[in-house]
Every structure is written in C-alpha cells, then in structure tokens.
C-alpha positions in Angstrom: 160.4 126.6 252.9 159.8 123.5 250.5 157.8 125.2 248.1 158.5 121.8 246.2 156.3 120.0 248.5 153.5 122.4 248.1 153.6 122.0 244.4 153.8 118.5 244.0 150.4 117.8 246.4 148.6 120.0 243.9 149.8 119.4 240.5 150.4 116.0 239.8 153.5 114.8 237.8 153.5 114.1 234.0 150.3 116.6 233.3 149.9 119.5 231.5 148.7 121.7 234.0 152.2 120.9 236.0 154.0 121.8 232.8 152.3 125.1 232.3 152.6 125.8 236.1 156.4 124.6 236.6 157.2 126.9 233.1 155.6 129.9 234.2 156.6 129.8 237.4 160.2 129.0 236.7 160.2 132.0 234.1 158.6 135.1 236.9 161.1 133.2 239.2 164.2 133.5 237.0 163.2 137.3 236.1 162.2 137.9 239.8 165.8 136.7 241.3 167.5 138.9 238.3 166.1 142.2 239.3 166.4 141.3 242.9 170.4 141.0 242.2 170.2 144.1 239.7 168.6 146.5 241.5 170.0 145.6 245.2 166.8 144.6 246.6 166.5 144.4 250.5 164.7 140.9 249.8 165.5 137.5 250.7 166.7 135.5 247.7 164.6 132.2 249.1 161.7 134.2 249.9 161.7 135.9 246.4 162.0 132.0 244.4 159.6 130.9 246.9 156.9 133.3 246.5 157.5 133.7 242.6 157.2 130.0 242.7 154.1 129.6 244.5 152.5 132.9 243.4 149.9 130.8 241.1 149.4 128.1 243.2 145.4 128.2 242.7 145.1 128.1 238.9 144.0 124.3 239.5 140.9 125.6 240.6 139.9 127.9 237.8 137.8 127.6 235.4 140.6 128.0 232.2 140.2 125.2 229.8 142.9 127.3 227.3 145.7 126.2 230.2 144.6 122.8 231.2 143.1 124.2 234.4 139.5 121.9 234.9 138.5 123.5 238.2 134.9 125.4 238.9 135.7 128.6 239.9 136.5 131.5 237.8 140.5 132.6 237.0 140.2 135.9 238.7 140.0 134.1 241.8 143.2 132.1 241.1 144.9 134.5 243.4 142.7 134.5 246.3 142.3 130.8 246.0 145.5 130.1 246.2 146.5 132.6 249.3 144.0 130.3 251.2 145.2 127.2 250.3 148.4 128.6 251.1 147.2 129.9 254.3 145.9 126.2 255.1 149.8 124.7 254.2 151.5 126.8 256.5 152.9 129.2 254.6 153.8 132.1 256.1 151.2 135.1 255.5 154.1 137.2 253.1 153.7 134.4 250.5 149.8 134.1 251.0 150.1 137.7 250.2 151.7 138.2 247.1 149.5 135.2 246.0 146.5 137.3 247.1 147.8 140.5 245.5 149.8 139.4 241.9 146.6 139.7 240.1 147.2 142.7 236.9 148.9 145.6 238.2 146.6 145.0 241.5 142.8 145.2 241.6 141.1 147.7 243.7 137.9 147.9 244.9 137.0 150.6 242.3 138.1 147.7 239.2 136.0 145.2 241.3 132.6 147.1 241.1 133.1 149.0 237.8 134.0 145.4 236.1 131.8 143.2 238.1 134.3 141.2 239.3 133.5 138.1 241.8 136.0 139.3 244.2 134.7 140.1 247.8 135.7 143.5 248.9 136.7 142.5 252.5 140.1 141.4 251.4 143.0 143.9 249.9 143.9 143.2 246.3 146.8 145.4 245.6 150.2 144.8 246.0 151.7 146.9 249.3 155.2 145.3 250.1 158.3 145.2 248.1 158.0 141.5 247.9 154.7 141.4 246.1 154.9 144.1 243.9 158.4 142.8 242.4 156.6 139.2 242.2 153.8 141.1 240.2 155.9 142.8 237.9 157.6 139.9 236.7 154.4 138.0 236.5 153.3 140.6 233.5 156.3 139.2 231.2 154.9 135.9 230.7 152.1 134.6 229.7 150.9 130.7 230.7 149.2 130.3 227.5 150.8 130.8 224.0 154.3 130.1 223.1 155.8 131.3 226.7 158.2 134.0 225.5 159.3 137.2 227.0 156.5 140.4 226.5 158.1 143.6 226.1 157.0 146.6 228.3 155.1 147.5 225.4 153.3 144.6 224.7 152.6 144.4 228.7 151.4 148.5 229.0 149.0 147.5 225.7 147.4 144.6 227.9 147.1 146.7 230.7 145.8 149.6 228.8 142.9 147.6 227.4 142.0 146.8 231.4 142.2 150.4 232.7 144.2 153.5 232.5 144.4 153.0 236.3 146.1 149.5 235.7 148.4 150.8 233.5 149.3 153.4 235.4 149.9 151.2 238.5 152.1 149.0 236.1 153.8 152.3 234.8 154.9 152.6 238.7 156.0 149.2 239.3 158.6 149.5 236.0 159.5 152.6 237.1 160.7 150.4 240.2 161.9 147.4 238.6 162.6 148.0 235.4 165.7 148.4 233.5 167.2 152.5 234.7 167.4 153.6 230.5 164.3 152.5 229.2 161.7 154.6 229.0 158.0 154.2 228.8 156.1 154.9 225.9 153.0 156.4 226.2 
C-alpha cells in the first residue's frame, strides 16, 4: 500500500503540520519495525510501517493550534477522523483500525462517560489485534509537540497515570508485551 500517496493528498509539502506528521510518524514507525524484529512478531513488516505511518492521519482536522493542526474538530477525535478518511481511501479496515484504536492506552466506554469525551459509543476504541496495540505502544514514546525525543516508560506510565489508573494499567499490559524482557515497571 502507498501510504505515501495518502499522506501527500492531506498534508501538503513545505508545512509545518507535514513536518510534525512526517517526524512523528517516522519515529512510532522506526520503534514499531524494531520491536516487530525483536520480539519475533507474527506481523507484516509493510503492514507495521504502513499503519505506524498512517496511524495519525486525521490530526489535520483537529483543533491543536500547539502542532500546527487549524482544523474544527477536537484532538480526541483525531483517531476516529482519520479511520474514516482512511476508510473513504481504500485502505484496508486493519489500518482504519489501529487508526481508530491508537488513542492513550485505548479509551473505553467507561473513560468516555466518566471524562465527557465527544466520542460516540457505537464504535470500539480499544486496541484488540496485535497490530494495533504494538502501533499504540510505540505511539506513547513520542510526543508531536516539544522537542521530539524518546519518553521513558516512566515518563509515559506518569502521563497515563494522570488519565486513569485504568490507562495505566492497560499501558502496564502493552509494555509487558512489547517492552524490553529486563526492565521492570515501576510502580
């Protein structure tokens, strides 16, 4: 799949935005591909770069000023967003999905009513296959704003922490998965 294609129709050379995109996605990409190739994961190497790739493709509609992103909506929806528009590309529904399902650790239905979120509750926001959830762990080591480093688990468990104990939790399980076999997690 030319996720290439995709990306230049929707963020248009020589802008910021593009920069940001193309940085961040490149980074969860890189990180993505490395863990796929450490751990032995029974994933498709073009499926992982294209999904890591793509897995923001609907910050362009947010509402994010802080990351050049001039659109109406707000960021939560970034995910859903973009699953559609990938959804109206073609793209098969595995991408859509991790798209859909990046967001945190995963949003349930409980996070959407107990923080008001503007996320319909007809549609599934956690991550189920391998494929999304390894796209959403490496997601949490970089950040599109700031100086685009590496977080360490600790820095990424403090963020999630601050969300819910449930979101850390679920990120607890994903590192547990992904993460490097002697670190440990600090509680």
């Amino acid at each position: 799949m030319d996720f290439q294609r995709i990306i230049d129709k929707y963020y248009p050379a020589d802008s910021e935005l593009r920069d940001i995109f193309m940085a961040h996605s490149r980074q969860v990409a890189s990180l993505a591909l490395e863990i796929l190739e450490k751990k032995s994961l029974p994933l498709d190497k073009n499926m992982v770069e294209t999904a890591a790739m793509l897995h923001d493709i609907g910050i362009f509609m947010t509402d994010a000023p802080g990351i050049e992103c001039r659109g109406s909506h707000p960021y939560i929806l970034h995910g859903r967003l973009g699953a559609d528009l990938l959804r109206k590309e073609g793209v098969a529904e595995e991408i859509a999905l991790v798209a859909e399902r990046h967001t945190g650790s995963g949003i349930t239905v409980e996070d959407i009513a107990r923080q008001n979120l503007p996320l319909s509750t007809d549609r599934y926001y956690m991550p189920e296959s391998l494929l999304e959830k390894l796209i959403c762990y490496a997601d949490k080591f970089y950040s599109k704003s700031g100086k685009g480093g590496k977080k360490t688990v600790d820095e990424i468990r403090i963020g999630m922490r601050r969300h819910s104990t449930e979101s850390l939790e679920r990120f607890d399980n994903l590192h547990r998965i992904f993460g490097e076999d002697n670190h440990k997690i600090n509680s």
